[in-house]
C-alpha positions in Angstrom: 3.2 52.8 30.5 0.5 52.4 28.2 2.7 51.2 25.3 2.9 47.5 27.5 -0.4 47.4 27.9 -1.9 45.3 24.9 -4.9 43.2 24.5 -4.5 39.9 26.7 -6.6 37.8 23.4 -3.7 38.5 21.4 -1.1 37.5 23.8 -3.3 34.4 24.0 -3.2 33.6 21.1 0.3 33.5 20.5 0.7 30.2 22.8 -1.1 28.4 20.2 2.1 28.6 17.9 4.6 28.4 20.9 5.3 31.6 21.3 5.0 34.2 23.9 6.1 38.0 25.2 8.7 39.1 27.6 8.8 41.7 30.0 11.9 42.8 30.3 13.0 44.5 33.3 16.6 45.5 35.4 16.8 45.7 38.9 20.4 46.9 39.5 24.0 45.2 39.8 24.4 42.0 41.4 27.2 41.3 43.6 30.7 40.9 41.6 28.4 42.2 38.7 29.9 44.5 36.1 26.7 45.6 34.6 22.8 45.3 34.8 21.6 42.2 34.3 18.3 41.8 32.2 15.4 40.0 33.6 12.2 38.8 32.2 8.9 37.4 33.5 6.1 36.4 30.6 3.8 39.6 30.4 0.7 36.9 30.7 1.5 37.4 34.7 1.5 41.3 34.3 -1.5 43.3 35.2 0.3 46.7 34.7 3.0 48.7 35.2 2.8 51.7 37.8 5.0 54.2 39.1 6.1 53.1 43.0 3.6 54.4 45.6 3.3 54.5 49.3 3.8 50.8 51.1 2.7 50.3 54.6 5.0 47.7 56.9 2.3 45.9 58.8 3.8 44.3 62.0 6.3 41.4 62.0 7.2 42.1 58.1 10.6 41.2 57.0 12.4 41.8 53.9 12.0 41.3 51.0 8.7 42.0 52.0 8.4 45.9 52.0 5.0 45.9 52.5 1.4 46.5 51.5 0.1 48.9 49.0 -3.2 50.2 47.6 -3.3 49.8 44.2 -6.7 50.8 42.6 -8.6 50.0 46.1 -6.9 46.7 46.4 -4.5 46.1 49.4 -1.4 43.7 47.7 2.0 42.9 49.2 4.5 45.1 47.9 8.4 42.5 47.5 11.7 43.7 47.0 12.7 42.0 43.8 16.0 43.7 43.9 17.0 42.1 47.5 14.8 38.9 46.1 17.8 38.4 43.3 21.1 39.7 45.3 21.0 43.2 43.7 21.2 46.6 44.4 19.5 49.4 42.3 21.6 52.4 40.9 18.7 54.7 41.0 16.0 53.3 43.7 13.0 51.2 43.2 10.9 53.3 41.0 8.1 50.7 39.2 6.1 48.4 40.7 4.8 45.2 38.5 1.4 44.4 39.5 0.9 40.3 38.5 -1.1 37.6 38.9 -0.4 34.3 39.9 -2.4 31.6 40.7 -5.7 33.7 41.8 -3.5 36.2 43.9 -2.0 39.4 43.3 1.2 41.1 44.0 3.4 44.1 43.1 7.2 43.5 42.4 9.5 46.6 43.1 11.8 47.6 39.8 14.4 49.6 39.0 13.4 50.1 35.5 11.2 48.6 32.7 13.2 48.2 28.7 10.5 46.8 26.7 8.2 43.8 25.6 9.9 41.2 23.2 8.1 38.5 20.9 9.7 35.1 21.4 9.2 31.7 20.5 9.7 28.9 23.4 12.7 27.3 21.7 14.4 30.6 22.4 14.0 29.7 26.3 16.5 27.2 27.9 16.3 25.7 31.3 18.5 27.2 33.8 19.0 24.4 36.7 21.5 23.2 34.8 23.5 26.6 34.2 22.9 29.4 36.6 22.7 29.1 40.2 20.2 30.2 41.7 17.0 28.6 42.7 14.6 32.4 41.7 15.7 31.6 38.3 14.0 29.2 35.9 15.1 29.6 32.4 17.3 31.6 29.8 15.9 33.6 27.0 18.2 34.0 23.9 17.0 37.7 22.5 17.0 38.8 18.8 14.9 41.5 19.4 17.1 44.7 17.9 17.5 46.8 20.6 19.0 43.4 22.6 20.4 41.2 19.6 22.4 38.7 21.1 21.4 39.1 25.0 20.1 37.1 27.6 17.5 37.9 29.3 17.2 35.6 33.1 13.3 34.5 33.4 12.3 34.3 37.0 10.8 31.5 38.5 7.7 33.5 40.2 6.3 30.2 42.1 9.5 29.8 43.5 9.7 33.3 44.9 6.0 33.7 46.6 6.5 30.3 47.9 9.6 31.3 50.0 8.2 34.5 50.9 4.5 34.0 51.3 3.7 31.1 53.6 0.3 30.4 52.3 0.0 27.3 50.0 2.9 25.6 51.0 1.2 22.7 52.1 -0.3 19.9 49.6 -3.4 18.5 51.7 -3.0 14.8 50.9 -6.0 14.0 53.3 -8.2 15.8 51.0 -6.8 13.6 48.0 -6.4 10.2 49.3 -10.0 9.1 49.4 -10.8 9.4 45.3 -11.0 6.8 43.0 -7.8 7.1 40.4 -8.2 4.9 38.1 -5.3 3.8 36.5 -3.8 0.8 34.9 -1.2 -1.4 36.6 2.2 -0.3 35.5 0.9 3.3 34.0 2.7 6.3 35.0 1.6 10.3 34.7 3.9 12.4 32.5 4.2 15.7 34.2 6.0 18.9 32.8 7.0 21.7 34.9 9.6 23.9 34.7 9.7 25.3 38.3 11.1 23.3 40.7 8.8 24.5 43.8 5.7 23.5 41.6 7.5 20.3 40.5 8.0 19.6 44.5 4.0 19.9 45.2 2.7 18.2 42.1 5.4 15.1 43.0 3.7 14.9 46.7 0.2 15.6 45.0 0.6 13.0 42.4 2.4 10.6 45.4 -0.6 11.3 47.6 -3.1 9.9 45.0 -0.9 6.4 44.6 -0.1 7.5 41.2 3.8 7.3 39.7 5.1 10.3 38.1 7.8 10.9 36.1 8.5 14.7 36.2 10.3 16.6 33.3 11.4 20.4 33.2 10.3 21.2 30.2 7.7 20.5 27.3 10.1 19.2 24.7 11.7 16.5 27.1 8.4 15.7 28.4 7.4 14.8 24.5 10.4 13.0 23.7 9.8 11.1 26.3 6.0 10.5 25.6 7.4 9.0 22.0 9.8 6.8 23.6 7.2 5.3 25.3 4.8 5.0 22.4 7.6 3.3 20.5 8.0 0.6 22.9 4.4 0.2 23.7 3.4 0.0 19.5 6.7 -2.8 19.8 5.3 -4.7 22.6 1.1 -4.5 21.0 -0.2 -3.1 23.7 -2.5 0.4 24.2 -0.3 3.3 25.2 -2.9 4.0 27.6 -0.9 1.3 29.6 2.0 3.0 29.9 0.7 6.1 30.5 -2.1 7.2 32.5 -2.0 10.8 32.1 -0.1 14.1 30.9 0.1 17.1 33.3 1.9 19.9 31.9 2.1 23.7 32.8 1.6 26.3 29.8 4.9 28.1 29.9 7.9 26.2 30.1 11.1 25.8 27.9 11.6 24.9 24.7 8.1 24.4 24.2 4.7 25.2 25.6 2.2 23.0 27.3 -0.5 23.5 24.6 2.0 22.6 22.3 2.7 19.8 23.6 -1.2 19.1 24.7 -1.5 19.4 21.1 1.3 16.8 19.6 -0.5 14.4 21.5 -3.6 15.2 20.7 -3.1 15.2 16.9 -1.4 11.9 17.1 -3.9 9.3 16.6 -1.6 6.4 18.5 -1.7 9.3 21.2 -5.2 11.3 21.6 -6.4 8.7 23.8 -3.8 10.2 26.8 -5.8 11.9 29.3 -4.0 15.3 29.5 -4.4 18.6 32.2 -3.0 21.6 32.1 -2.1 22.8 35.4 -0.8 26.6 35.3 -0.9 29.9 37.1 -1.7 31.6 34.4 -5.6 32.0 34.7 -8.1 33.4 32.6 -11.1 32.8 30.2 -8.7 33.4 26.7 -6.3 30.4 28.3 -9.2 27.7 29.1 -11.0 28.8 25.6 -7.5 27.4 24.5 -7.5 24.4 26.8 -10.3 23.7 24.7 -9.3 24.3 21.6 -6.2 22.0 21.5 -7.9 19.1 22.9 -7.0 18.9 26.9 -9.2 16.9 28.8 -9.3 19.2 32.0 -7.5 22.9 33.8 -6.6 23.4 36.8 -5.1 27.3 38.2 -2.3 26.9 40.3 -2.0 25.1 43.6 -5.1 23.5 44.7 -4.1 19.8 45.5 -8.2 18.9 46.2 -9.3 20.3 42.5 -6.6 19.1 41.1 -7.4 15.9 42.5 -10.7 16.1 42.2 -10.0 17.1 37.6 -7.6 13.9 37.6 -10.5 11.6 39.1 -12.6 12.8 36.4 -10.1 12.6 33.2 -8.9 9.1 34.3 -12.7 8.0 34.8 -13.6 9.0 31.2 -11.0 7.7 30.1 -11.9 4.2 31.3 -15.2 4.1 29.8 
């Protein structure tokens, strides 16, 4: 297990040119399935890798919720990512991935682990559009050799924890509604997101603050549409600060990456003056050095509708001055 354990700085690093690594992982044969599908989840989200240990059921557990574990003196719940997906696992559940998300941790029962595969975000494709199934969020085209030409089905981890976990469900608009937004008539936020749960509570976040949102699934359509509304606002003479208030992207998504796109606009003179956060449950100190380095105006970890709230306040206020 050692071999997928590599420095977190470097993986950092690699979202400055919009690329990332993959874990790859199978979990057995789906239903109607001839074969194994491969899965994925961005190794950011992985603590480690350990062989599966003991899991206690606490009372009034259901699946695919086996339990909770002790994992170096820390008591996580232990889900059935098999039963999660629809599958069923030749040889048991015999790995558990320990990840982060959002300041909590959990452990994901595996069948098996392949490897870890360098790719760049244009190699990942949304899925709404082509698989059906709502723990799934994008596509990853593989080169790597020892899986040229495969596909690899990225889960959507928000998605997951949200339907089995009931904390955080909630957005809190009362603890949003009494902040000063300040926004120009007519100005919109710009938000990428490529999970739909996460889409769902930034759209009642966002709705809760009086602020209008138009909400993209990925980087790339999110910055196609930022230009289309440059063009039209450097057509009409007025400050594209007009037309939109704010960008708030998360840092892994399809096609390409929120500091990617953090950093388009950024590097765009007609653009730099967009306020832009980076909302993401990937936490850390390497990804808000990196917040910093490409120019965003504020970070937020995943779901807190008050700080959020509380980071918007204060991007749109400096803005204004």
């Amino acid at each position: 297990m050692d071999s997928f354990q590599k420095d977190i700085d470097e993986r950092a690093n690699l979202s400055l040119s919009n690329k990332f690594e993959l874990l790859l992982f199978r979990l057995g044969k789906g239903e109607h399935a001839e074969h194994s599908e491969l899965y994925g989840i961005n190794v950011f989200k992985l603590r480690e890798i350990v062989p599966m240990t003991k899991v206690n059921r606490a009372a009034g557990m259901e699946p695919p919720l086996l339990g909770m574990a002790n994992i170096r003196d820390q008591i996580i719940p232990v889900i059935d990512l098999p039963a999660v997906t629809g599958c069923v696992p030749e040889t048991g559940l015999n790995l558990l991935l320990i990840t982060e998300y959002a300041r909590s941790v959990q452990a994901f029962a595996v069948e098996s682990v392949e490897n870890i595969v360098r790719l760049d975000w244009s190699q990942v494709h949304a899925a709404e559009a082509g698989v059906n199934s709502r723990n799934i969020t994008s596509i990853a085209s593989l080169d790597h050799e020892d899986h040229q030409g495969e596909l690899a089905l990225v889960l959507d981890v928000e998605q997951i924890l949200y339907d089995i976990l009931p904390s955080g469900r909630d957005v809190d608009v009362s603890a949003i509604k009494d902040k000063n937004y300040i926004l120009k008539p007519g100005a919109v936020a710009i938000v990428a997101e490529d999970s739909k749960v996460a889409r769902e509570m930034l759209e009642q976040g966002l709705k809760g603050m009086g602020i209008p949102a138009m909400m993209h699934v990925t980087g790339l359509a999110a910055w196609e549409k930022i230009k289309e509304i440059a063009a039209q606002a450097n057509a009409d003479g007025v400050p594209i600060t007009d037309r939109i208030g704010l960008v708030l992207t998360d840092i892994e998504m399809p096609e390409m990456d929120g500091f990617t796109l953090t950093r388009n606009i950024k590097t765009d003179s007609s653009l730099k003056s967009i306020p832009v956060i980076i909302h993401s449950s990937l936490s850390g100190s390497a990804n808000e050095d990196h917040v910093r380095n490409v120019g965003a105006n504020g970070y937020v970890a995943k779901f807190d509708a008050n700080e959020l709230s509380g980071v918007i306040a204060s991007a749109l206020e400096d803005a204004a001055k």
